[in-house]
C-alpha positions in Angstrom: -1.3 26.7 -0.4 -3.4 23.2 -0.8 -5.0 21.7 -3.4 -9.0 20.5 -2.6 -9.3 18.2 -5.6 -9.9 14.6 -4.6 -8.4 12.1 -6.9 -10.9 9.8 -8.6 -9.7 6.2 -6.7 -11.2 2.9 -8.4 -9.5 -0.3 -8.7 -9.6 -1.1 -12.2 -8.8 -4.6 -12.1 -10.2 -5.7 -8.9 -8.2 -8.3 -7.2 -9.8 -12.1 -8.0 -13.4 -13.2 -6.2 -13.4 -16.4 -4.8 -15.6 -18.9 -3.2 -16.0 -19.1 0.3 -15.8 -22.1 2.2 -16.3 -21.7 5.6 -16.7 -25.1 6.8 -12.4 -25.5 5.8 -11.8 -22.6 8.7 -10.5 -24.3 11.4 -12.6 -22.5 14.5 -15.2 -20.1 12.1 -17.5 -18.4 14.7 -20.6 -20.3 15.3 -24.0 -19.9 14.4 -25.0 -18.3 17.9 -21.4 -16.0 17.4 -23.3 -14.1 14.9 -24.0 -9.9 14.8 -27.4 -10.7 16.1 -25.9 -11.8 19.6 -23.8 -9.2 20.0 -24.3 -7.5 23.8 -22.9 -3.7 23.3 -22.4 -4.4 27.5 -20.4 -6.9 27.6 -17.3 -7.1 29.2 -15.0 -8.3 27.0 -11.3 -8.3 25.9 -9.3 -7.9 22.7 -6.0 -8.6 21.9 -4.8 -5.9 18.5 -1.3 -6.5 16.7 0.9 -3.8 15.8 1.6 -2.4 19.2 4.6 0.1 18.7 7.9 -2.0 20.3 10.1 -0.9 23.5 12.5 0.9 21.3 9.6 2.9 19.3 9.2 4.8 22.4 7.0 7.8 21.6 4.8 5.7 19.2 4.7 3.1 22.0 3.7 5.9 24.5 1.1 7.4 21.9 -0.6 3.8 21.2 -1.4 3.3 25.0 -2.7 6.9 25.4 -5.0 5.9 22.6 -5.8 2.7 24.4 -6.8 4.4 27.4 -8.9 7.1 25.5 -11.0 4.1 24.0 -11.3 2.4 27.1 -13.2 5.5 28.8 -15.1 5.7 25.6 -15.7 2.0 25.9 -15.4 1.3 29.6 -16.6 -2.6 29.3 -13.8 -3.5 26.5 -10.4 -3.9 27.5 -8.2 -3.5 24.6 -4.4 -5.6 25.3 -1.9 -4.7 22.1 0.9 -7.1 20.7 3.6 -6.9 18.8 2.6 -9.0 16.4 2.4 -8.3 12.5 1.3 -10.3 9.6 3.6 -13.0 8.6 2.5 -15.2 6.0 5.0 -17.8 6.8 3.9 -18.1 10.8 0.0 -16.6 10.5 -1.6 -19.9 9.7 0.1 -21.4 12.9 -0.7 -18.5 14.7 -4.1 -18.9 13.9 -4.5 -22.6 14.4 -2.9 -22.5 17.7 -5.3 -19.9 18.6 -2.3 -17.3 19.6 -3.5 -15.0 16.4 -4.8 -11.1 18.0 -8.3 -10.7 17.6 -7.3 -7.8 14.3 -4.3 -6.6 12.7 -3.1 -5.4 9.3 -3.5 -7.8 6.0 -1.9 -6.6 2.9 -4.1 -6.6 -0.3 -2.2 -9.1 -1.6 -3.3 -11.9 1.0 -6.5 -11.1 1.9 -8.4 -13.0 -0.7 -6.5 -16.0 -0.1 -7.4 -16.1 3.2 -10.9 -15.4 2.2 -11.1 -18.5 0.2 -9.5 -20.9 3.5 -11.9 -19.6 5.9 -9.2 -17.7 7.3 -11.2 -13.9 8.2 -14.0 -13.6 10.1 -17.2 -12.7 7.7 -18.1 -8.8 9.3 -21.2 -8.0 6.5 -23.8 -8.0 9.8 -21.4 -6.1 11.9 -21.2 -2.8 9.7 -24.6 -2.2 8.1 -25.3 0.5 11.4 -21.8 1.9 11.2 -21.6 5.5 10.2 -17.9 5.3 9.6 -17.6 2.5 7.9 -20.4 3.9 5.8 -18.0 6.8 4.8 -15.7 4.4 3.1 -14.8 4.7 -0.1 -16.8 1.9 -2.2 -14.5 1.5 -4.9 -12.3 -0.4 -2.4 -15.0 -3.2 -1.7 -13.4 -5.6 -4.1 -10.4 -6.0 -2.1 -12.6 -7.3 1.1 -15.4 -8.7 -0.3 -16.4 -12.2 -1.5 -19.6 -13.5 -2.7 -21.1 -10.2 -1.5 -20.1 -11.2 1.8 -17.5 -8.2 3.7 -14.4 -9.6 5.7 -12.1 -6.8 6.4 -11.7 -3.1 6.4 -9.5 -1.1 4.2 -7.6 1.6 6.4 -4.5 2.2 4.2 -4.1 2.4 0.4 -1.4 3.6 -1.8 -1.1 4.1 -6.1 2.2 4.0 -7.1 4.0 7.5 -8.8 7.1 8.2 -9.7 8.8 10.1 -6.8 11.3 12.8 -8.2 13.8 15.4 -6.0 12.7 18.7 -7.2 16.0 20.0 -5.8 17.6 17.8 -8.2 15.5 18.7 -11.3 16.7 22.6 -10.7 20.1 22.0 -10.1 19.8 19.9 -13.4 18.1 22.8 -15.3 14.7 20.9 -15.6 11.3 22.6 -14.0 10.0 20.4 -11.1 6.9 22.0 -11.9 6.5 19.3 -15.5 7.8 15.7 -14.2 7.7 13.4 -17.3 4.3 11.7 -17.5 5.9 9.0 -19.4 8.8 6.8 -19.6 10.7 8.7 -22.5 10.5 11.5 -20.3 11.5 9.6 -17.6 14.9 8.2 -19.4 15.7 12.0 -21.2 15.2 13.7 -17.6 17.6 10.9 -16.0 20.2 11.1 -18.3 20.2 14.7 -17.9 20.2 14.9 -14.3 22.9 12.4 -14.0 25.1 14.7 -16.7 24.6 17.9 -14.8 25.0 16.4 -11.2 26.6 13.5 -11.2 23.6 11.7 -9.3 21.9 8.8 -10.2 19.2 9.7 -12.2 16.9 6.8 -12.2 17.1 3.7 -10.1 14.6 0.8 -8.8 15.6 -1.4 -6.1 16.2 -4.8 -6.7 16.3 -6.9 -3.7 13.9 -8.5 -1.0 11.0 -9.0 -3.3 11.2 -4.8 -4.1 12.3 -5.6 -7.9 9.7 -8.0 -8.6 7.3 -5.5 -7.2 8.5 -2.6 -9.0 9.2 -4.1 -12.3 5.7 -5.4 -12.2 4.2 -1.6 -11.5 6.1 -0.7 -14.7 4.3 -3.8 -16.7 1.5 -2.6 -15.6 2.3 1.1 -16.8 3.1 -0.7 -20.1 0.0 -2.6 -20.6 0.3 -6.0 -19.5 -0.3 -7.7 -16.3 1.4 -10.5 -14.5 -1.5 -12.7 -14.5 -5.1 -13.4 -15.2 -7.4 -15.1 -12.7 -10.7 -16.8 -14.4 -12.3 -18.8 -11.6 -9.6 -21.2 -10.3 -7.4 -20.7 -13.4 -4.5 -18.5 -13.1 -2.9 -17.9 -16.0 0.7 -16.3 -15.2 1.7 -13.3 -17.5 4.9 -12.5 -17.1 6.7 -12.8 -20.6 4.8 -10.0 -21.9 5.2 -7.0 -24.1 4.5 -4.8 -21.0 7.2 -6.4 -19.3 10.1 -6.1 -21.9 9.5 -2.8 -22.7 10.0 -2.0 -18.9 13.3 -4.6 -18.7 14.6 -2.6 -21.8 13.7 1.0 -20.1 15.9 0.1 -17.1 18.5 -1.5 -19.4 18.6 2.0 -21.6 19.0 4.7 -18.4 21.8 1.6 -17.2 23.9 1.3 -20.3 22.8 3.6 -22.4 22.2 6.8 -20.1 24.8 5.7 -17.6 22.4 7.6 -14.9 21.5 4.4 -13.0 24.0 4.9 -9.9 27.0 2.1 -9.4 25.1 -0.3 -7.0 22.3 -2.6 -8.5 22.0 -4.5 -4.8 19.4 -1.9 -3.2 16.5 -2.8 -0.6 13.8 -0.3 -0.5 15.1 1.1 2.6 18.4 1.8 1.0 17.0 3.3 -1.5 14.6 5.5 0.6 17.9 6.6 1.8 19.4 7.5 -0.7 16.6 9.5 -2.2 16.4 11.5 1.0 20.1 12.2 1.2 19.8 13.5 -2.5 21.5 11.2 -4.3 18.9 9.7 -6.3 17.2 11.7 -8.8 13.8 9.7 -10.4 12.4 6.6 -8.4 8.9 4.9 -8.3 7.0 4.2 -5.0 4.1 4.9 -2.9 3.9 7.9 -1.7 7.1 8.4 0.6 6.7 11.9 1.7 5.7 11.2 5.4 8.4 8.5 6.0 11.2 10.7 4.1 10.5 13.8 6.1 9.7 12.4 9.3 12.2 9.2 9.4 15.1 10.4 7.2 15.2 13.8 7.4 14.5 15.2 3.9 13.0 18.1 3.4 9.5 18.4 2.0 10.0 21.1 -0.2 12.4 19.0 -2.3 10.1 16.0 -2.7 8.4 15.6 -5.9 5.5 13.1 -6.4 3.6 12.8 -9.7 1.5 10.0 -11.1 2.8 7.0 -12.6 4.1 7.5 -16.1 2.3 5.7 -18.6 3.2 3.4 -21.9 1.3 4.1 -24.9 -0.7 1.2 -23.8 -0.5 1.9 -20.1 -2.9 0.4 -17.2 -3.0 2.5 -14.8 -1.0 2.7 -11.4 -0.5 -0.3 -9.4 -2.0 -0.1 -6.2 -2.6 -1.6 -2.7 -3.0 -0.9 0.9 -3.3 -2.9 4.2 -6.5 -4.4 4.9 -7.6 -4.7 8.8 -8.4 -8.1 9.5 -11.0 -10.3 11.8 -10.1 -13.1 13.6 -12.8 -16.0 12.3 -12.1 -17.7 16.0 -13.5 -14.0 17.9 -17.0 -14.2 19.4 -19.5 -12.0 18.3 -18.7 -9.2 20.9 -14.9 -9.3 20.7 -15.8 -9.2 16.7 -17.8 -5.9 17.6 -15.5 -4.3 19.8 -12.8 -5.0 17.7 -14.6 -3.1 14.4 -15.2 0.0 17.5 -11.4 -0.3 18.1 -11.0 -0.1 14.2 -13.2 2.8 13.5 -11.4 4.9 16.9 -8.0 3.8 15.9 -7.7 4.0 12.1 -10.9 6.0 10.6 -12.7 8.3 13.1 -10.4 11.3 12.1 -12.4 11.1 8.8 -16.2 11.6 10.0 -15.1 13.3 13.3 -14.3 16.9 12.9 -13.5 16.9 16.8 -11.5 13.6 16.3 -9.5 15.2 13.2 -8.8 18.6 14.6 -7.5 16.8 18.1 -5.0 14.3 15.6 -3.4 17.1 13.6 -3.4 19.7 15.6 -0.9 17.8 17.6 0.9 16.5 14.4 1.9 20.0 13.3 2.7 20.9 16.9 5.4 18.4 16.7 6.2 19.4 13.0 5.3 16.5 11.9 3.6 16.8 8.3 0.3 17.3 7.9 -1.5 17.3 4.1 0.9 15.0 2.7 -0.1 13.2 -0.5 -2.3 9.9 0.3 -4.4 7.9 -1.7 -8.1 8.6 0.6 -10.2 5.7 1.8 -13.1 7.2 2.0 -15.8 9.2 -0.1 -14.6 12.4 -2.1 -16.9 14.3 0.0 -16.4 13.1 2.8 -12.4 13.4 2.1 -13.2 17.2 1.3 -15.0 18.2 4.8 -11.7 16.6 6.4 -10.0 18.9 4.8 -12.0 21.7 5.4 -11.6 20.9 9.5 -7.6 20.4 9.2 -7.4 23.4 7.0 -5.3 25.4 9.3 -2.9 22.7 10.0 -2.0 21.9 6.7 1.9 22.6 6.6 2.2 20.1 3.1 2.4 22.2 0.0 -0.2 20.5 -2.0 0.1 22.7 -4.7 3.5 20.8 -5.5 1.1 17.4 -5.8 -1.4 18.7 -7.8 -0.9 16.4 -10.6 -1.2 13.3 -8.3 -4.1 14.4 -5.9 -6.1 14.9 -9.2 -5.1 11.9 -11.4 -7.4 10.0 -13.0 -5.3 7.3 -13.8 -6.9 3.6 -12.8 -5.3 2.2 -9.7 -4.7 -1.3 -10.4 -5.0 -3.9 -7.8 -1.7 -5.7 -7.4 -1.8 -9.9 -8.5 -4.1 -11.8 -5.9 -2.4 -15.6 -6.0 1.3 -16.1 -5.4 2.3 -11.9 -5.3 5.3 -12.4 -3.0 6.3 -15.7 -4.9 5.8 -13.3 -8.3 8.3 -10.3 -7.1 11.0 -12.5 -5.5 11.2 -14.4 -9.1 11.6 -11.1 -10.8 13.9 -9.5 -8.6 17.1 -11.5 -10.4 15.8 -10.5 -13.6 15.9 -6.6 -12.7 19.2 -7.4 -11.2 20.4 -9.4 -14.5 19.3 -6.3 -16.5 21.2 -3.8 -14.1 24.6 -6.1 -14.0 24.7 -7.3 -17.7 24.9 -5.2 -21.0 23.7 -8.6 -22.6 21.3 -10.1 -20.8 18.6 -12.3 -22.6 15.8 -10.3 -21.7 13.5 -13.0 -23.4 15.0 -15.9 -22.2 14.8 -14.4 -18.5 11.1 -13.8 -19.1 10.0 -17.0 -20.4 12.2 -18.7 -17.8 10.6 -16.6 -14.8 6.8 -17.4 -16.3 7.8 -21.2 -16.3 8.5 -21.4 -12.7 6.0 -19.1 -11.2 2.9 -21.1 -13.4 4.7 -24.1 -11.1 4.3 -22.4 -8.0 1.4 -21.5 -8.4 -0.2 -24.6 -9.9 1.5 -26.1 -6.7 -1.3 -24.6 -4.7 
């Protein structure tokens, strides 16, 4: 069974607009590098990050079979993969030494920012003749847009939802069928699962910037945000009413509840881990089905995913995505062959019923899940016809996600200046909660806004 309804997707609080200024990018593409010079015969090469390593050996052998299909597609562009992946401590060297691959993934979170140092090629006059990119979903133009100027593509988003083990909920005596849709619900159904099983009934991780990130979806899903952009002002916002009230949730299913596990020192892998081998009842993420079924083993048919539960005041879901990225040193063809590599790669299985059918065809031969909840980047018709074409490989139960295909809940960008800096300065606070009966939930708060204004008034 599948559900067709497409889930409204809007950003409701689109990350901050900046100004542009080229002239600070060290190696912008000149005047003559612009779409208008573009020769579609050109030989020319690209260099594209995220090449699968050595040890990722069927995902290394897929990647160079794609490489090879585009390059009969495409026979004058030669297409070299790297390793390489966004690292915001090493890109800017990277990209000043001129060693930076000619696209790769940004997340949302640092795409503005790189917008505003001249740091992404400007793409507007590369995609106005694109029928993919035409497909797109428009509500995600604020996250690669400046000045009305385009200067990425999105090719991955997520909305956050609380992720639940419907084996658990039966086992407990709760229906899997009605997850809580807010965080009463949440703290009753944790408790309870936790009293019946013995399992942890609710837990966030809380290390490697994870805590931050979390405790800032639940602000969110409480009504406040961490910060408010107004030109170059940034205002940070993290002693908030949104935020104790999430502080004091995890404190009640800790010490109250006793259904928040024994270790408070969990990375998001470990905690993926857990979930899968059922020891974790309630958690919030993206969606995880694909990486719990395919990488740890779990079975789909346990895996519950509903939308984000929601505060009387509640935002919406948090939400982000990666962002593929221009190199503003590229000439104008290795620009435009690297938005063809972009649109084969990443997005023709969505205007390509021949592209689409090919893709999951093969996915379901190698039982690998097909239908699993996603947030879709494009229209919601065009997201319907691409369902219509994979119909028959479906092997997702979307009848379990109907509640989160169809939300209508706001998706919620996640803070543009300083996200990373944000989460690491909350993770001890989630911790502190988890570890101490008494902690100054205040003082925490008011300590944590203090230093991140500094960083970010730092620059």
């Amino acid at each position: 069974m599948q559900v067709r309804k497409k889930r409204a997707l809007g950003f409701a609080a689109a990350v901050a607009v900046v100004g542009v200024t080229l002239a600070g990018c060290s190696g912008a593409t000149t005047p003559e590098d612009t779409a208008a010079a573009v020769d579609p015969d050109a030989e020319v090469t690209i260099t594209v990050g995220e090449m699968p390593t050595a040890d990722q050996a069927a995902s290394l052998d897929t990647f160079n079979e794609r490489v090879k299909d585009f390059e009969k597609l495409y026979p004058n562009i030669t297409v070299k993969g790297e390793e390489t992946r966004y690292d915001p401590s090493s890109f800017n060297a990277l990209l000043v030494g001129g060693t930076a691959p000619t696209t790769l993934a940004i997340p949302f979170t640092d795409m503005q920012a790189l917008i505003e140092r001249g740091q992404a090629a400007d793409i507007t006059d590369y995609t106005s003749d694109s029928k993919v990119l035409s497909e797109l979903n428009p509500e995600l133009a604020s996250a690669v847009t400046a000045d009305d100027r385009q200067y990425g593509i999105v090719r991955q988003a997520y909305s956050m939802a609380l992720t639940y083990n419907r084996a658990l909920y039966e086992e407990a005596g709760l229906d899997p069928d009605s997850p809580p849709a807010d965080w009463e619900g949440v703290l009753e159904n944790a408790k309870i699962i936790t009293e019946k099983t013995g399992k942890t009934g609710f837990i966030i991780p809380t290390t490697e910037n994870t805590g931050g990130w979390l405790l800032t979806t639940m602000s969110y899903s409480n009504g406040s945000l961490v910060q408010e952009v107004d030109g170059d002002k940034v205002k940070v916002t993290i002693d908030t009413d949104g935020m104790k009230k999430s502080l004091q949730l995890l404190h009640d299913v800790r010490w109250d509840a006793g259904a928040a596990g024994a270790n408070f020192l969990l990375s998001g892998d470990d905690i993926r881990n857990e979930f899968a081998g059922g020891s974790v009842g309630q958690t919030i993420n993206g969606s995880l089905y694909a990486d719990l079924v395919v990488n740890r083993g779990m079975s789909g048919e346990d895996i519950g995913i509903a939308p984000m539960p929601q505060g009387a005041k509640g935002l919406g879901a948090l939400g982000g995505g990666a962002i593929q990225w221009f190199n503003p040193k590229a000439t104008a063809n290795e620009i435009a062959a690297a938005l063809k590599w972009t649109e084969f790669y990443w997005l023709n299985k969505y205007v390509d019923e021949d592209a689409a059918v090919t893709l999951f065809s093969a996915q379901a031969a190698d039982g690998k899940p097909v239908g699993a909840p996603e947030v879709p980047i494009v229209s919601a018709e065009a997201y319907e016809k691409f369902l219509g074409w994979i119909d028959e490989y479906i092997n997702v139960d979307r009848s379990n996600y109907e509640a989160y295909l169809t939300s209508d809940l706001p998706i919620v960008a996640e803070p543009s200046i300083k996200a990373q800096e944000t989460y690491a300065a909350l993770d001890p606070i989630v911790q502190a909660v988890l570890t101490d009966e008494n902690a100054d939930i205040d003082k925490l708060l008011a300590d944590a806004q203090t230093a991140v204004q500094a960083l970010v008034d730092a620059g």
